[in-house]
C-alpha positions in Angstrom: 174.1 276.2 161.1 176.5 273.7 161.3 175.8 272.3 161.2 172.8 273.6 159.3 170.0 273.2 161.9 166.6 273.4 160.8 163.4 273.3 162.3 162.1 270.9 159.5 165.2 269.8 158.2 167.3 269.9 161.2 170.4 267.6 160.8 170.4 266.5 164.1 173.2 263.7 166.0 171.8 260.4 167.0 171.7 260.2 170.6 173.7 257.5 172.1 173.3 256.8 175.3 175.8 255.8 178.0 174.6 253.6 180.3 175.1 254.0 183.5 173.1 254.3 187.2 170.1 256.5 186.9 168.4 258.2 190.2 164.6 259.1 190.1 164.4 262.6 190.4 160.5 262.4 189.9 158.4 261.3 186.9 156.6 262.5 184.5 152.9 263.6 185.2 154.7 264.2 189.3 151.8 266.3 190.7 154.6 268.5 192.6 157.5 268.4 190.5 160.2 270.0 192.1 160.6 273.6 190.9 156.8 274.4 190.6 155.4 276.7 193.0 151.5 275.8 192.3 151.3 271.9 190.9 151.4 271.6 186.7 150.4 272.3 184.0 149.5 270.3 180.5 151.5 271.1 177.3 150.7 269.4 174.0 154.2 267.9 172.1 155.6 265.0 170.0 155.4 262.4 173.2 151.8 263.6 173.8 150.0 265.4 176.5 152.7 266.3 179.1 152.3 267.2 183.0 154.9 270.2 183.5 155.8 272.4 186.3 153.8 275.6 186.1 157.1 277.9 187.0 160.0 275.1 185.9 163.5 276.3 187.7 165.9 273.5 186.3 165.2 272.9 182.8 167.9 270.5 181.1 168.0 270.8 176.8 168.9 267.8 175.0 169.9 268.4 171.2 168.1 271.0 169.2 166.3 272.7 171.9 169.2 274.2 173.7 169.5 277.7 171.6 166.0 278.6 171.2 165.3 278.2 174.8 168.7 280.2 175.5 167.3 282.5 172.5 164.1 283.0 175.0 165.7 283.8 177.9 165.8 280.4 179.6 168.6 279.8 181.8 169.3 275.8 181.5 171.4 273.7 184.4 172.5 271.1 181.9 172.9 271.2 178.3 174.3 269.0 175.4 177.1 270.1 173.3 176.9 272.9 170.9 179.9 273.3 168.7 182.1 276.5 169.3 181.1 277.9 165.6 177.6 278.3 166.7 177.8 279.3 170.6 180.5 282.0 168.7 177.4 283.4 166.4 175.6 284.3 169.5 175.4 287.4 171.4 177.6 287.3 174.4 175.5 287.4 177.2 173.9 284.4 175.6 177.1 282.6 175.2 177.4 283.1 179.1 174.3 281.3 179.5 175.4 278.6 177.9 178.5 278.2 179.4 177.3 278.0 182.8 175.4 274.9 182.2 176.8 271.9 182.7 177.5 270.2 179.6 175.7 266.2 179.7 178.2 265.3 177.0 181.5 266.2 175.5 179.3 266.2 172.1 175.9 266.3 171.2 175.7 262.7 170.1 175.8 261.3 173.9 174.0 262.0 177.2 175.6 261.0 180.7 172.4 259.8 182.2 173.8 260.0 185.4 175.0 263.4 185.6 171.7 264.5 184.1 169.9 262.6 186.9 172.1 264.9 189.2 171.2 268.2 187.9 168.0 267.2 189.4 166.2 269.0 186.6 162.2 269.3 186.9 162.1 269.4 183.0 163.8 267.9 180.1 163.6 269.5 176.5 164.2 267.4 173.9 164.7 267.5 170.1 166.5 264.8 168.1 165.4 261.7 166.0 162.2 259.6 167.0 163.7 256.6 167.1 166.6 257.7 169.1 163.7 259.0 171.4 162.0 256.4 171.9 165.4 254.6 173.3 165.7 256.8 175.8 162.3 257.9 176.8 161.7 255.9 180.0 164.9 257.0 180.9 164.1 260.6 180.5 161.1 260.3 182.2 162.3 258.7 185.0 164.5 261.9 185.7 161.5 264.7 185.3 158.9 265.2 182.8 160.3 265.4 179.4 158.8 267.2 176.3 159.7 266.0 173.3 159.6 267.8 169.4 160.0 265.9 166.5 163.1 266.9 163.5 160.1 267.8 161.5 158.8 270.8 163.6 159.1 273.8 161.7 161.3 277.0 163.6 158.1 278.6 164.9 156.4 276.1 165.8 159.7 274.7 168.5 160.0 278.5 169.6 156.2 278.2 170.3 156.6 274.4 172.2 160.1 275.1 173.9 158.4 278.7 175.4 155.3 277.2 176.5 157.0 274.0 178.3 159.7 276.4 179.8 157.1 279.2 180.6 159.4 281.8 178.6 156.3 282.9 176.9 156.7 286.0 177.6 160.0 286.5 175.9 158.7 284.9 172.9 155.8 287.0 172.4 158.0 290.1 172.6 160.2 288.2 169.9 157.1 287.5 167.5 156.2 291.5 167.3 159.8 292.4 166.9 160.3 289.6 164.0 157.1 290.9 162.4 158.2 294.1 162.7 161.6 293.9 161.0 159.9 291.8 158.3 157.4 294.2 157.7 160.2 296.7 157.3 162.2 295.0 155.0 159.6 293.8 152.7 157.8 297.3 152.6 161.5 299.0 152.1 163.1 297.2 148.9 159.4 295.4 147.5 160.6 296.6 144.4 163.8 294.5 144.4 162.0 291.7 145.9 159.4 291.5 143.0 162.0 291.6 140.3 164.8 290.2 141.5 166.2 287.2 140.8 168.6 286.1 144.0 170.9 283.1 144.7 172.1 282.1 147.9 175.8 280.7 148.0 177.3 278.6 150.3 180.6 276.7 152.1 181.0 274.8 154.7 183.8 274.0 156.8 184.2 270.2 156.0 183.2 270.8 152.0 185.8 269.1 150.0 188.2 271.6 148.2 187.2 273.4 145.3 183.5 272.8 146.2 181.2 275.3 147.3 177.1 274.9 147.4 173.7 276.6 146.8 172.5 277.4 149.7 168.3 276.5 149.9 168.1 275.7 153.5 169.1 277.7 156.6 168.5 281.7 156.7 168.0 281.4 152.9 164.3 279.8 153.6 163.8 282.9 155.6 164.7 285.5 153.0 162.2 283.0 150.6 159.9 281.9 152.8 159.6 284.8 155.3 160.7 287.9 153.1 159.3 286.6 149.8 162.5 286.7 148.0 163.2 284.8 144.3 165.7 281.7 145.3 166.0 278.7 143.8 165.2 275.4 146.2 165.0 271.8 145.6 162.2 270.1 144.1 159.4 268.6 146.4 160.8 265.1 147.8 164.3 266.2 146.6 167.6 266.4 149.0 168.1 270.5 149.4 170.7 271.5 147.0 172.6 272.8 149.9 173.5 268.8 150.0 175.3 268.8 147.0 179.1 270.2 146.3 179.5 272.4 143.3 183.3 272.7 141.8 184.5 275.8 141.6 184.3 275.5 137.8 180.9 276.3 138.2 180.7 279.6 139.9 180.3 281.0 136.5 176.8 279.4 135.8 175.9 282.1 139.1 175.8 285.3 136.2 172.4 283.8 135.3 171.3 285.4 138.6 170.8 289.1 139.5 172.2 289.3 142.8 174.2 287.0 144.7 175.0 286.6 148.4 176.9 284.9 150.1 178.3 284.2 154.0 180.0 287.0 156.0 180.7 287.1 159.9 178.8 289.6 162.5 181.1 292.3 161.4 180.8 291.8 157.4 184.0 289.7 156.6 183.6 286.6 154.6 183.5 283.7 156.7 186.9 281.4 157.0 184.9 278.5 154.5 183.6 280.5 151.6 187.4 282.6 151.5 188.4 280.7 149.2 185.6 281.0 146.9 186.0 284.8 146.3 189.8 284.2 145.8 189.1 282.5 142.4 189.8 285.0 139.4 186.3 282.7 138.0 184.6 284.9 141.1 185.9 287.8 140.7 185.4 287.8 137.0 181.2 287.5 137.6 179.5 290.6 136.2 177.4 290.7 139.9 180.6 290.7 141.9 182.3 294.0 139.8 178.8 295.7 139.4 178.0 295.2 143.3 175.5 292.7 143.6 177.4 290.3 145.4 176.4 291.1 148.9 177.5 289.5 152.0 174.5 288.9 154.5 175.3 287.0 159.0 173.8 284.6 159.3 173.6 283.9 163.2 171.3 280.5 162.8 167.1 280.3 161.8 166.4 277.9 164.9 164.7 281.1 166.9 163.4 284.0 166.8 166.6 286.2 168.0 168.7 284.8 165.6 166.4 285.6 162.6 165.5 289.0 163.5 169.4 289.6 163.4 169.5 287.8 160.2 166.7 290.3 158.9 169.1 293.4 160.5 171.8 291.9 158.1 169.8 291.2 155.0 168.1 295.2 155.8 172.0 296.5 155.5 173.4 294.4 152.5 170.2 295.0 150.2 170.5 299.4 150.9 174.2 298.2 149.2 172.8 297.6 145.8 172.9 300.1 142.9 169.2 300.5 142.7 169.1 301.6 146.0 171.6 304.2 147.1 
């Protein structure tokens, strides 16, 4: 989502780290971290076997962590910067969450050390590179105990980490039955369209050069695939995603090969600003799937948590009852 975040392809921002004073606020594997009202606990993650508060109370997020702990109903004291297109796609009481933390960084490529130290946080959640990890570990851990997930942790298995670690499990086991739920709904509702359909997820992004648009393979489309068990097309094993690669606008054409095509629309079913300019070329409007209605716009809020997909799934539910075959 920007930034297209993935939980296995997350596009993540090194950290850098500014170096200034740091203040122990305990360590990790701190038999009475501050926060915990009966000692801690032992949660399995990328940095090993962690020592956690049983009950954390100050939980700091550092990169991807940040909106599927907010997702879960955690309430962090510091965070690092999310770009205003994403906090935008979330649901507003959500968006107040986030902005009462206090932001460690004007933008998610730096932490201020110090002012984390200050937050006095009794956990630190962390997802960004390993190696940028590693540089800043025994800094980290010097603060509180930190728990640390790798880029290549898939969505469910960082909802499952970042609930244990921030004891929000409770949240996230309501989240799993509503996901399965909606799924379950949606594959059971249009399985004849799913079985012999062919789909194409389109794409563009606010910095694609102009007259460029892409295919979109990663993102919510791996949850229609993956999850919903939809035809799309995807890169070949080892290869970048094709949502990588800028498409002139001379090829929107090639799209008729597919049955139905969808493509990016805000929360209430306008185009978003970036892919405007795609459905304003007469090479657009002119595809047999646009004038027969199976172009269909589908939100998609982000596929980094559970909350987010199950809206996704609310969106995909309305834009496939808009197809010919099924009205």
């Amino acid at each position: 989502m920007t930034s297209l975040r993935r939980r296995g392809t997350v596009l993540a921002a090194a950290l850098s780290i500014t170096a200034l004073v740091l203040t122990a606020c305990g360590g990790a594997g701190t038999e009475e971290p501050a926060g915990a009202d009966a000692g801690t606990r032992t949660v399995q993650a990328g940095n090993g076997a962690i020592k956690v508060p049983v009950a954390p109370q100050r939980v700091a997020t550092i990169g991807n962590t940040t909106l599927p702990f907010i997702d879960l109903g955690g309430k962090p004291v510091g965070v690092t910067a999310e770009s205003d297109s994403d906090i935008a796609l979330l649901p507003a009481d959500k968006q107040a969450t986030y902005k009462s933390a206090t932001i460690l960084a004007p933008s998610a490529d730096q932490v201020d050390m110090e002012k984390l130290a200050g937050l006095k946080p009794d956990l630190i959640l962390v997802q960004i590179p390993e190696s940028e990890f590693e540089s800043i570990k025994a800094r980290l851990t010097t603060i509180a105990p930190t728990v640390f997930f790798g880029l290549d942790a898939e969505w469910k298995a960082l909802a499952d980490g970042v609930a244990e670690a921030g004891n929000v499990t409770g949240a996230l086991s309501a989240q799993k039955a509503e996901f399965e739920k909606r799924r379950a709904a949606v594959q059971e509702k249009y399985r004849g369209i799913i079985a012999g359909t062919s789909f194409v997820d389109v794409i563009r992004y606010s910095s694609s050069d102009p007259g460029t648009f892409a295919i979109a393979d990663i993102g919510c489309s791996e949850i229609a695939r993956d999850e919903v068990g939809m035809k799309l097309p995807k890169a070949a094993a080892g290869a970048d995603p094709l949502a990588w690669t800028a498409l002139p606008f001379e090829q929107i054409r090639e799209l008729s090969k597919y049955d139905v095509i969808t493509y990016p629309v805000d929360a209430a079913g306008r185009p978003t600003e970036p892919f405007v300019p795609v459905i304003e070329t007469n090479t657009w409007k002119a595809l047999p799937e646009v004038s027969s209605g199976h172009a269909i716009g589908v939100f998609c809020p982000g596929n980094n948590s559970y909350g987010s997909v199950i809206r996704y799934l609310d969106s995909l539910d309305r834009a496939l009852a808009t197809l010919p075959a099924t009205r």
